[in-house]
Biopython code that builds the backbone (N, CA, C, O; Angstrom):
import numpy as np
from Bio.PDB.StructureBuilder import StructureBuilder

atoms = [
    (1, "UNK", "N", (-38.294, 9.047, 20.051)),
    (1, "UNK", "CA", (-36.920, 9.056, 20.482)),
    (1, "UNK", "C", (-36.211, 7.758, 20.069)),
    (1, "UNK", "O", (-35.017, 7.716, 19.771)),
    (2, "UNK", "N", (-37.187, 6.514, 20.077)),
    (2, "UNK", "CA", (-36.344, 5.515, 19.925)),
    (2, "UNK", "C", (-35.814, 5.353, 18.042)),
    (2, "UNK", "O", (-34.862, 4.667, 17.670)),
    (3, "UNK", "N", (-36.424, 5.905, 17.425)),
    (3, "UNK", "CA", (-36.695, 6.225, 16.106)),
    (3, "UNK", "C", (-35.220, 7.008, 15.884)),
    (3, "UNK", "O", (-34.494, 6.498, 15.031)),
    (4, "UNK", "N", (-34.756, 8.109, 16.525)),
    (4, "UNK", "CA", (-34.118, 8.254, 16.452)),
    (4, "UNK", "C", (-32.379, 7.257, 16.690)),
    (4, "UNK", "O", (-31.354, 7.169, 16.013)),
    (5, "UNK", "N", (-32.699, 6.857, 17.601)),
    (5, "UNK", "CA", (-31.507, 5.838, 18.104)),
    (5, "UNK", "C", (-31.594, 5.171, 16.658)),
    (5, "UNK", "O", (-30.773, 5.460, 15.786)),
    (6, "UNK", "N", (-32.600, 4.291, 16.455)),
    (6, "UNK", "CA", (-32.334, 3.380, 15.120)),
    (6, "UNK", "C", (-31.886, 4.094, 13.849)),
    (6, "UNK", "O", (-30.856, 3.726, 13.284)),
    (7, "UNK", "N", (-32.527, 4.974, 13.438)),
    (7, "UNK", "CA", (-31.803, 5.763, 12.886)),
    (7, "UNK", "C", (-30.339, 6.039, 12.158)),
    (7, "UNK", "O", (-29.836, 6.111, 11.037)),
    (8, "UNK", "N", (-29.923, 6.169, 13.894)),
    (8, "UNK", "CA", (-28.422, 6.868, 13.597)),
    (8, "UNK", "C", (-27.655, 5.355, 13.823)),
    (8, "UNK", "O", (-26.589, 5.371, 13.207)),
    (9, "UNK", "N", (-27.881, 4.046, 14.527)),
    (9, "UNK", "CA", (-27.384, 2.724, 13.823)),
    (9, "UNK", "C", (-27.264, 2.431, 12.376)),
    (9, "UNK", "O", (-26.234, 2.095, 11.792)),
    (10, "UNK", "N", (-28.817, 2.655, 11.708)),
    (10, "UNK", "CA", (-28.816, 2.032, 10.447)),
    (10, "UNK", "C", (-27.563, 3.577, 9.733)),
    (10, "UNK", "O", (-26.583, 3.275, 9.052)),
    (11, "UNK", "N", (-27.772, 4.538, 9.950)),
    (11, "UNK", "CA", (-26.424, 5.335, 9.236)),
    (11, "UNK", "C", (-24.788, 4.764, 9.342)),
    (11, "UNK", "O", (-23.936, 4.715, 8.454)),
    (12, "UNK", "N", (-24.695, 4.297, 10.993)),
    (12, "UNK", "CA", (-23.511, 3.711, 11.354)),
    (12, "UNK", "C", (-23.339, 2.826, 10.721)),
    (12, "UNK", "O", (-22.247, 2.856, 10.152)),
    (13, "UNK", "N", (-24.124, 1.711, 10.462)),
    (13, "UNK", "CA", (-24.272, 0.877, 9.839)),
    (13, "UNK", "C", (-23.263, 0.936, 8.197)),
    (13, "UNK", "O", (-22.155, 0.583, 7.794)),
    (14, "UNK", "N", (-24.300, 1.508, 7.760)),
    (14, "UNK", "CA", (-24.259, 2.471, 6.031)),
    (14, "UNK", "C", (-22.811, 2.372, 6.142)),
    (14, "UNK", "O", (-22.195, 1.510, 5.515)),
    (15, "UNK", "N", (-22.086, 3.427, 7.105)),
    (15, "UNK", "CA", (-20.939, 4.334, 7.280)),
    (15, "UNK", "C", (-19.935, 2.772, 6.980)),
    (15, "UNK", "O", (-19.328, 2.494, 5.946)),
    (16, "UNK", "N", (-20.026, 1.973, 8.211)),
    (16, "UNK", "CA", (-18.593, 1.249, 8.551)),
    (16, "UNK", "C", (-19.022, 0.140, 7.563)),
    (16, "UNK", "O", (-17.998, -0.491, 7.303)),
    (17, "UNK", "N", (-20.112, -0.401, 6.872)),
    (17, "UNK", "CA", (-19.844, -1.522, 5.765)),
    (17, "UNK", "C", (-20.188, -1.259, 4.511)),
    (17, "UNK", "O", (-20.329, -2.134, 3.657)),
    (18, "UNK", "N", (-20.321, -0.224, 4.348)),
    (18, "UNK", "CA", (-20.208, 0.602, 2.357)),
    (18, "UNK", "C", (-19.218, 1.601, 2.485)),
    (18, "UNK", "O", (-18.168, 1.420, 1.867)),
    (19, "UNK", "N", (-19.308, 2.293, 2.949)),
    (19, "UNK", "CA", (-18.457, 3.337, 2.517)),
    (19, "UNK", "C", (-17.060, 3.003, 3.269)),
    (19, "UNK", "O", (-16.024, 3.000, 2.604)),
    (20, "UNK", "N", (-17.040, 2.790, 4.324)),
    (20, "UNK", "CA", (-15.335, 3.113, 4.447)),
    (20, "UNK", "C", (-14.497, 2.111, 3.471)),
    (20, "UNK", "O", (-13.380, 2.291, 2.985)),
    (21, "UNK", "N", (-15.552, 0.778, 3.304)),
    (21, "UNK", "CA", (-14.506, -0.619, 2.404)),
    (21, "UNK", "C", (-14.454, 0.243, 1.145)),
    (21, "UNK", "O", (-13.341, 0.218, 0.620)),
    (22, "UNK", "N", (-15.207, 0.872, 0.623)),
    (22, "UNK", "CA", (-14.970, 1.226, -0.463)),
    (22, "UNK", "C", (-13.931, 2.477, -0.729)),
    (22, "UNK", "O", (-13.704, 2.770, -1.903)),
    (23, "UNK", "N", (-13.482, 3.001, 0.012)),
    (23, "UNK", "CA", (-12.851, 4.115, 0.304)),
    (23, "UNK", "C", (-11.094, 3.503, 0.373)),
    (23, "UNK", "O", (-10.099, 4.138, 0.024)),
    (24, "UNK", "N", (-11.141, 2.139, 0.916)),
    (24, "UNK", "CA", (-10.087, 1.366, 1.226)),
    (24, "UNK", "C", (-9.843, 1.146, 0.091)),
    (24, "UNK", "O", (-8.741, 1.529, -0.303)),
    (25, "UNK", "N", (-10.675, 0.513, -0.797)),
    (25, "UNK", "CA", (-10.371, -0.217, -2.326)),
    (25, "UNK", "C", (-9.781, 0.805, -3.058)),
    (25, "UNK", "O", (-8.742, 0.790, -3.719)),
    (26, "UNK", "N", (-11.005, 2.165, -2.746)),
    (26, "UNK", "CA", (-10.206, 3.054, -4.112)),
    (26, "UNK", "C", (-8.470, 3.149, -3.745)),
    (26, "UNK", "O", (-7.642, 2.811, -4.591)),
    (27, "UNK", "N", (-7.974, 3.775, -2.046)),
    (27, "UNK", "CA", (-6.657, 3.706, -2.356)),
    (27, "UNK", "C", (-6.163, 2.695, -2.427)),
    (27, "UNK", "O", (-4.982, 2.840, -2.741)),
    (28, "UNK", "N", (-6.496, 1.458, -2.271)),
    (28, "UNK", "CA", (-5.597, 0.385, -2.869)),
    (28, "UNK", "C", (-5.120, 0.011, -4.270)),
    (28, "UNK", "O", (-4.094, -0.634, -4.483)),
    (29, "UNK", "N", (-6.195, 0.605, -5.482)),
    (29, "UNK", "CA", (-6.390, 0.384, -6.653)),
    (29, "UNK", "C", (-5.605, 1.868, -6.878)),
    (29, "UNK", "O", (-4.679, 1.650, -7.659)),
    (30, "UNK", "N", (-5.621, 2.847, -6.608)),
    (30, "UNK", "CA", (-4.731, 3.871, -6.757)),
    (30, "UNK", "C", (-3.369, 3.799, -6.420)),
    (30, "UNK", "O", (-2.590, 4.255, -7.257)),
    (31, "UNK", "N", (-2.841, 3.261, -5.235)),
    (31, "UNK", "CA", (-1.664, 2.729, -5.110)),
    (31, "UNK", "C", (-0.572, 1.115, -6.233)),
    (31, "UNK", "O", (0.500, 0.835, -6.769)),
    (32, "UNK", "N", (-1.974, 0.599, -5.914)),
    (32, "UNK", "CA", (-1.235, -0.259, -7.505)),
    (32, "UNK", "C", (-1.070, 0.073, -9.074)),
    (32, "UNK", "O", (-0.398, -0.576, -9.875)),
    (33, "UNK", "N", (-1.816, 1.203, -9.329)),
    (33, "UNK", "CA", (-1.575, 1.783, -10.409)),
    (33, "UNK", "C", (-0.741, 2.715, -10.804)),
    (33, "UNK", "O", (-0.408, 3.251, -11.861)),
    (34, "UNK", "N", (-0.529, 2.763, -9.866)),
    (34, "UNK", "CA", (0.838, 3.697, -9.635)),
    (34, "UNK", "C", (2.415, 2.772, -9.918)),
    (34, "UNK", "O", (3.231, 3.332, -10.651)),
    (35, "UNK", "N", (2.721, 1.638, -9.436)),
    (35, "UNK", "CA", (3.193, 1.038, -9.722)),
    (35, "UNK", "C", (4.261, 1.304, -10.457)),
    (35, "UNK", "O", (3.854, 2.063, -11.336)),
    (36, "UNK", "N", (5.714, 1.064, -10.645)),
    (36, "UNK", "CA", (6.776, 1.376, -11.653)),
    (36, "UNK", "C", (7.946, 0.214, -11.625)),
    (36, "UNK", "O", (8.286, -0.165, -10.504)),
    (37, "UNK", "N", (8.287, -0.102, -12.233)),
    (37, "UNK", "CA", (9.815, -1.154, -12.037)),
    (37, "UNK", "C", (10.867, -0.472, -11.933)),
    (37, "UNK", "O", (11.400, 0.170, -12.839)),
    (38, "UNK", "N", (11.324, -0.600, -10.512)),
    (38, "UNK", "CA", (12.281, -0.438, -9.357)),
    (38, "UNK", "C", (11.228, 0.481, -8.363)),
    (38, "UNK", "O", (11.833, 1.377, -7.774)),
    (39, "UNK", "N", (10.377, 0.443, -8.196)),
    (39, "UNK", "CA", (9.795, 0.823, -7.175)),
    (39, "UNK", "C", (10.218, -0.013, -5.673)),
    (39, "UNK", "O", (10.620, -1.176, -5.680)),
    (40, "UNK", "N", (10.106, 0.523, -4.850)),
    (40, "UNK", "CA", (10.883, -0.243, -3.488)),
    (40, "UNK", "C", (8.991, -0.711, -2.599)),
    (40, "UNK", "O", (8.102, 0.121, -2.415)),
    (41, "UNK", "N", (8.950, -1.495, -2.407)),
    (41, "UNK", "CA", (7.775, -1.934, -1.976)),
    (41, "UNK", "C", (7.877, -2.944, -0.510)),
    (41, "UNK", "O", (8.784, -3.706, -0.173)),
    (42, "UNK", "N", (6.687, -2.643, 0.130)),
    (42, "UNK", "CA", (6.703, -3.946, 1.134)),
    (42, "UNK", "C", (5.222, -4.641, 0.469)),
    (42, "UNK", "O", (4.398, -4.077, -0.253)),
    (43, "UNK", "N", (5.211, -6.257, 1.061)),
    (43, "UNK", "CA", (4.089, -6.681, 0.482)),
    (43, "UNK", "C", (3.216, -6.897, 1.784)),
    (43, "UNK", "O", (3.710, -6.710, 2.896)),
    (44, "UNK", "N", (1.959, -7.280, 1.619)),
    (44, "UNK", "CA", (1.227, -7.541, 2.474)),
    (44, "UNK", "C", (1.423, -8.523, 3.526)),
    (44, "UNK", "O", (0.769, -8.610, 4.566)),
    (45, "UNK", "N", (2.487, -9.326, 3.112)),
    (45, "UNK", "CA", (2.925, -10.539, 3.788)),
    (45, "UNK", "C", (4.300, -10.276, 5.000)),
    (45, "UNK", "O", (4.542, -10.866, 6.054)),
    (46, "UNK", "N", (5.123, -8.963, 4.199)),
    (46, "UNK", "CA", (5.767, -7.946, 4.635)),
    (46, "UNK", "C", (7.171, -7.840, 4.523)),
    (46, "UNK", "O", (8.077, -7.392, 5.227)),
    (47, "UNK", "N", (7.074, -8.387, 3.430)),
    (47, "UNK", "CA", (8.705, -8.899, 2.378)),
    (47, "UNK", "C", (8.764, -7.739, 1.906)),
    (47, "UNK", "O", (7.743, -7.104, 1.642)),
    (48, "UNK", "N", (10.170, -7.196, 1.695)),
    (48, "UNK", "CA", (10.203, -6.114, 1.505)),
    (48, "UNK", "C", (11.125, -6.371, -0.358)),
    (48, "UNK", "O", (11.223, -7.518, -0.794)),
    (49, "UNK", "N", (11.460, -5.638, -0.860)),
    (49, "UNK", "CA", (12.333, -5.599, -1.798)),
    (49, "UNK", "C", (11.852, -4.662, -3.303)),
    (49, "UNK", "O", (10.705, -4.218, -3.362)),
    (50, "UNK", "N", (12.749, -4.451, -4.355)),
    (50, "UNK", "CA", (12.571, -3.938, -5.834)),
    (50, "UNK", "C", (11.905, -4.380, -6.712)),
    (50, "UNK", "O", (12.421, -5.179, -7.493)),
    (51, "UNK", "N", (10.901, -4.096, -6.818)),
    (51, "UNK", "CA", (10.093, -4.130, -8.372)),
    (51, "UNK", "C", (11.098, -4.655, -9.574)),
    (51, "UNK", "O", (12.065, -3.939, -9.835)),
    (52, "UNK", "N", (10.944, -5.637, -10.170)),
    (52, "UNK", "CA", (12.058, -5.744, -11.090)),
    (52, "UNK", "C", (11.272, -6.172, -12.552)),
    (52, "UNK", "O", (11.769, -6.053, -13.671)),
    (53, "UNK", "N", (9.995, -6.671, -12.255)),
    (53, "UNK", "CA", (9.537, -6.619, -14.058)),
    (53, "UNK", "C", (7.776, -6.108, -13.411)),
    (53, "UNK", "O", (7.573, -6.162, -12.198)),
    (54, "UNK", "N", (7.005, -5.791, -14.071)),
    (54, "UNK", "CA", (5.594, -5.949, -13.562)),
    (54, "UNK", "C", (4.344, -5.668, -14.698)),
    (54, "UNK", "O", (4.138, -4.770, -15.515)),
    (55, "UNK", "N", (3.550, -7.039, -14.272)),
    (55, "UNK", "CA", (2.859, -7.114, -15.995)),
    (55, "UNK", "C", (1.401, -6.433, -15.023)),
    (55, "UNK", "O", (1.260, -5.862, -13.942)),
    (56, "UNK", "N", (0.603, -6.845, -16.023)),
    (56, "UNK", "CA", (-1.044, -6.635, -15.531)),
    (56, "UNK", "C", (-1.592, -7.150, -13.867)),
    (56, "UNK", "O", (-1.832, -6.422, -12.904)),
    (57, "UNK", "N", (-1.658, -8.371, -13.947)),
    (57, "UNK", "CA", (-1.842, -8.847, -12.922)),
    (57, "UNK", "C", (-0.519, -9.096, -11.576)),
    (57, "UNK", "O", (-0.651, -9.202, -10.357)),
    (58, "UNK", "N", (0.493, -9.117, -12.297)),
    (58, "UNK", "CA", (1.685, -10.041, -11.491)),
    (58, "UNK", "C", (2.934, -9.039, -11.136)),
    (58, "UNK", "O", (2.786, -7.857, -11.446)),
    (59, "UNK", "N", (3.618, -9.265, -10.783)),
    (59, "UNK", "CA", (5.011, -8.587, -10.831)),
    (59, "UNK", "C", (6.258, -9.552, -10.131)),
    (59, "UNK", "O", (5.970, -10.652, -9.660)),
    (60, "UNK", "N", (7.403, -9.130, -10.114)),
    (60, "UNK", "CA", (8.366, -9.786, -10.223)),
    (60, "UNK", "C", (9.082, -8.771, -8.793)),
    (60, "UNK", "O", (9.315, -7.564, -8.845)),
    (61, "UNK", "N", (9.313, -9.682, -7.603)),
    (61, "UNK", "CA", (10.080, -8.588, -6.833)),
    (61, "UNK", "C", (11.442, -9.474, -6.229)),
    (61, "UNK", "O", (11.540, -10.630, -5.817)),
    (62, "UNK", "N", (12.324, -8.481, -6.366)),
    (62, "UNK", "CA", (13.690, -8.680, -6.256)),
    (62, "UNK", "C", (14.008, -8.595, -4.435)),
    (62, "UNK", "O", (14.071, -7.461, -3.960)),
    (63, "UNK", "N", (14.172, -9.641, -3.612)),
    (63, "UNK", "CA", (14.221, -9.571, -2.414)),
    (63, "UNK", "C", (16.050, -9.686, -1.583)),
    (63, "UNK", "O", (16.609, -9.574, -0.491)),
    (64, "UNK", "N", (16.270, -9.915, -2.708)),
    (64, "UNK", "CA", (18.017, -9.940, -2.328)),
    (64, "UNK", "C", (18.990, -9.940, -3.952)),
    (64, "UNK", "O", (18.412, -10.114, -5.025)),
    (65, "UNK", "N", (20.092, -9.777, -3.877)),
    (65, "UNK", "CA", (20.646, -9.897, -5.167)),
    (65, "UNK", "C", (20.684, -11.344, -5.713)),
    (65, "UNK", "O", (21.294, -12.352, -5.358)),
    (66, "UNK", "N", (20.040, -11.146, -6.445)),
    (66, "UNK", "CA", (19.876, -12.636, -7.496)),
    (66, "UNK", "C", (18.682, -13.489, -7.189)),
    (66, "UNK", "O", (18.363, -14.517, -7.786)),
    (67, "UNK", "N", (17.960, -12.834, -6.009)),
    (67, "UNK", "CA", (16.996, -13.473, -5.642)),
    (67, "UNK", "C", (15.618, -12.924, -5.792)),
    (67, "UNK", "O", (15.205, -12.067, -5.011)),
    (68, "UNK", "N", (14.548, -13.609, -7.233)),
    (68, "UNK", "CA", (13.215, -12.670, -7.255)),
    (68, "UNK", "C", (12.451, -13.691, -7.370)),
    (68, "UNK", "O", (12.522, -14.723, -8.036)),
    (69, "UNK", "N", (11.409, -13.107, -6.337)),
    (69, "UNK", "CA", (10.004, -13.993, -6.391)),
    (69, "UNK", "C", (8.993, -13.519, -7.020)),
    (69, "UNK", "O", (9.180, -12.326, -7.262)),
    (70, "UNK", "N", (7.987, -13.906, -7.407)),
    (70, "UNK", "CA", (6.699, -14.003, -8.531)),
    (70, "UNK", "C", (5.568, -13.395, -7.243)),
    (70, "UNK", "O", (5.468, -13.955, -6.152)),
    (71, "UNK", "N", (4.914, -12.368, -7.573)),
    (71, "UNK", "CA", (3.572, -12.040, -6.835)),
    (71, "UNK", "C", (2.486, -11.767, -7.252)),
    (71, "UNK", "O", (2.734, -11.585, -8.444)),
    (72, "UNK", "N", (1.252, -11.575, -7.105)),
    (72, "UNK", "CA", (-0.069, -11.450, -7.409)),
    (72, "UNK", "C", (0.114, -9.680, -7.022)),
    (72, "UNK", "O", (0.587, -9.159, -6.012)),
    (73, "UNK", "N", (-0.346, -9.183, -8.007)),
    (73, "UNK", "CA", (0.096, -7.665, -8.002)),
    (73, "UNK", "C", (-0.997, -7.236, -6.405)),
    (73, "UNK", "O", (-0.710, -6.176, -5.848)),
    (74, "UNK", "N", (-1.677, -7.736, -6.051)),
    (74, "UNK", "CA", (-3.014, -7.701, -4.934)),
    (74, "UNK", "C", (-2.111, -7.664, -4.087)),
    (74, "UNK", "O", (-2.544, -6.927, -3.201)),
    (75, "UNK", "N", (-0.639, -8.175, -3.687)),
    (75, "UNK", "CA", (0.138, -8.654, -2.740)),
    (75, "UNK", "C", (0.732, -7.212, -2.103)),
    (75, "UNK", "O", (1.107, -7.307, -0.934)),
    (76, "UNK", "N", (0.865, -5.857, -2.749)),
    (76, "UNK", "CA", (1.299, -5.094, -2.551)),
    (76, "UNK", "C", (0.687, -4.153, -1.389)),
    (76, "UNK", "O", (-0.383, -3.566, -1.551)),
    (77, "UNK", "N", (1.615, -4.035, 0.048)),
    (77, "UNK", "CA", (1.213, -3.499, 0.858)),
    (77, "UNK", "C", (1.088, -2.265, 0.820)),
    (77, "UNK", "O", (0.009, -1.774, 1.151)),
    (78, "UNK", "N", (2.207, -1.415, 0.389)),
    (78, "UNK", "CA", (2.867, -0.527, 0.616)),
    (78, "UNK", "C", (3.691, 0.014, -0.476)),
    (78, "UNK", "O", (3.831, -0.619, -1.523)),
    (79, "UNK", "N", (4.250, 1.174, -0.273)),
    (79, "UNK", "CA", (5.368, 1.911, -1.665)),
    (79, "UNK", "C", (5.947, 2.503, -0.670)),
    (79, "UNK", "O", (5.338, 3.328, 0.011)),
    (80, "UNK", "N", (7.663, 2.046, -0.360)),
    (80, "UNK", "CA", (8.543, 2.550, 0.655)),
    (80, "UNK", "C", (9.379, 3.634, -0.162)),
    (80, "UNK", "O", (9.896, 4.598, 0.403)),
    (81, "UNK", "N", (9.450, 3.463, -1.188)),
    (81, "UNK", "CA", (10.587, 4.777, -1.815)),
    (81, "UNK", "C", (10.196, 6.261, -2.126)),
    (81, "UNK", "O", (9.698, 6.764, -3.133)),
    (82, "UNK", "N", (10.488, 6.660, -1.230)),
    (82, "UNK", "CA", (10.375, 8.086, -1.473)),
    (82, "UNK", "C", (11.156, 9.010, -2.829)),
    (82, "UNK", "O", (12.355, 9.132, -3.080)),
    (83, "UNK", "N", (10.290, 9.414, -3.341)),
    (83, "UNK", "CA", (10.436, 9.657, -4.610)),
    (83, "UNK", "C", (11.394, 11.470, -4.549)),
    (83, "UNK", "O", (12.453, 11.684, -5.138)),
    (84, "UNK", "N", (10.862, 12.196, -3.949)),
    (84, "UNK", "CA", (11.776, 13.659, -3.670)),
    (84, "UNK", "C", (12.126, 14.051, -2.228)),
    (84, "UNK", "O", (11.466, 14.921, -1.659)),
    (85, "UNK", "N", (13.231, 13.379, -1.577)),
    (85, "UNK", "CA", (13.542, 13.716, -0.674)),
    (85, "UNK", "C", (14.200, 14.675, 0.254)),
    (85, "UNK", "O", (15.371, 14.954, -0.004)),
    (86, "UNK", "N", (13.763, 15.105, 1.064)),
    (86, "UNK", "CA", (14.250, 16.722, 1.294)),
    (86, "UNK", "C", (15.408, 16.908, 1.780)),
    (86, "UNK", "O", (15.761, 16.582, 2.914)),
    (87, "UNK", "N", (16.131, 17.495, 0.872)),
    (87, "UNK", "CA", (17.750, 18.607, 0.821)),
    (87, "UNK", "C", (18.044, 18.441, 2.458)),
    (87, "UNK", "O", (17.260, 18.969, 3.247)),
    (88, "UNK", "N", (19.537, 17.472, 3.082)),
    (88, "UNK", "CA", (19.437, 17.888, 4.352)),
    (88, "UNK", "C", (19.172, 17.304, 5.385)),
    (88, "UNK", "O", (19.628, 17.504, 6.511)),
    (89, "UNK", "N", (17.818, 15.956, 4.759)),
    (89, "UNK", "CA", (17.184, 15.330, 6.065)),
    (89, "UNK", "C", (18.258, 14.211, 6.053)),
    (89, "UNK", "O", (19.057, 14.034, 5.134)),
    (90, "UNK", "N", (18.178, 13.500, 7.159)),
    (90, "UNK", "CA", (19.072, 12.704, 7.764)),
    (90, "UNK", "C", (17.864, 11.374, 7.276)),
    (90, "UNK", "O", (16.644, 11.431, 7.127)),
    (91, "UNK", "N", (18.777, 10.307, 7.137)),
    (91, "UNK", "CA", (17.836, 9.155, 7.239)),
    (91, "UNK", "C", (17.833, 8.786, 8.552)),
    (91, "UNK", "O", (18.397, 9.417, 9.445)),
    (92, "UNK", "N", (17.010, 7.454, 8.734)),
    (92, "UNK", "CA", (16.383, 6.999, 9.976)),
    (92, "UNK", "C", (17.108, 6.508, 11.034)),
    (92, "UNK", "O", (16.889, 6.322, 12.231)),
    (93, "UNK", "N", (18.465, 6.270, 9.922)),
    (93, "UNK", "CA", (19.438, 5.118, 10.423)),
    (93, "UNK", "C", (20.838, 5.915, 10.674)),
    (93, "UNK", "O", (21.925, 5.338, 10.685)),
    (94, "UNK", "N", (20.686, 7.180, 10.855)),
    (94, "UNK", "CA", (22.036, 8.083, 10.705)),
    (94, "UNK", "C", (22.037, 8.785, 11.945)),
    (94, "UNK", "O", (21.021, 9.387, 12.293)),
    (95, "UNK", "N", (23.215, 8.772, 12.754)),
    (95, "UNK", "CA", (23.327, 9.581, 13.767)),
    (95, "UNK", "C", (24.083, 10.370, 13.386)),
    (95, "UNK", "O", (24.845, 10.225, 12.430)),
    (96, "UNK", "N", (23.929, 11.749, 14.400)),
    (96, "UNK", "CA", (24.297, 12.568, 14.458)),
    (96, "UNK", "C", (25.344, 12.900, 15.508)),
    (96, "UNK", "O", (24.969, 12.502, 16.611)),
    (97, "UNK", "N", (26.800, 13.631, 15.543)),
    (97, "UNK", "CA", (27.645, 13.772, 16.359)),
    (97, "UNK", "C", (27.485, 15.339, 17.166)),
    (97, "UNK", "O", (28.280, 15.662, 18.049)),
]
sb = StructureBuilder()
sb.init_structure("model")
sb.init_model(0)
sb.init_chain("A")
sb.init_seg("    ")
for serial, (resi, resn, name, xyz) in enumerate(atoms, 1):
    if name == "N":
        sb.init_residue(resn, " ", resi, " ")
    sb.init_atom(name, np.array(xyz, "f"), 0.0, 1.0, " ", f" {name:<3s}", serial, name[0])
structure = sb.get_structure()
């Protein structure tokens, strides 16, 4: 019985420090490859703003008009722009009468 208990640790184990980090990486590396200039992004730090040039490693994000800072493409939290938005929906920020 106790064989069993250890067991199903060393699987837990397995589970929460190989596989889920790696599961994290792939969508992280899928989300940066995705990547486009004017993409609307937040970063990890949680600056939000436009994609405005983006090489291999780096990119260029536009955080106000006239204002762009330099990032480590790794910096990218998130992809806020919704690419086909549905016919109708209200944004977040819109009331209704």
């Amino acid at each position: 019985m106790a064989y069993a208990y250890l067991g199903f640790v060393i699987i837990a184990c397995f589970m929460v420090f190989l596989v889920l980090p790696r599961r994290r990486l792939r969508a992280v590396e899928a989300l940066q490859s995705q990547l486009r200039e004017g993409d609307e992004i937040m970063t990890t730090g949680g600056m939000f703003g436009r994609i405005t040039r983006l090489e291999h490693d780096t990119f260029d994000l536009e955080i106000a008009p006239n204002t762009v800072v330099h990032f480590a493409r790794g910096a990218v939290g998130r992809k806020m722009s919704v690419e086909n938005p549905e016919p109708g929906a209200a944004a977040a920020d819109e009331t209704t009468d």
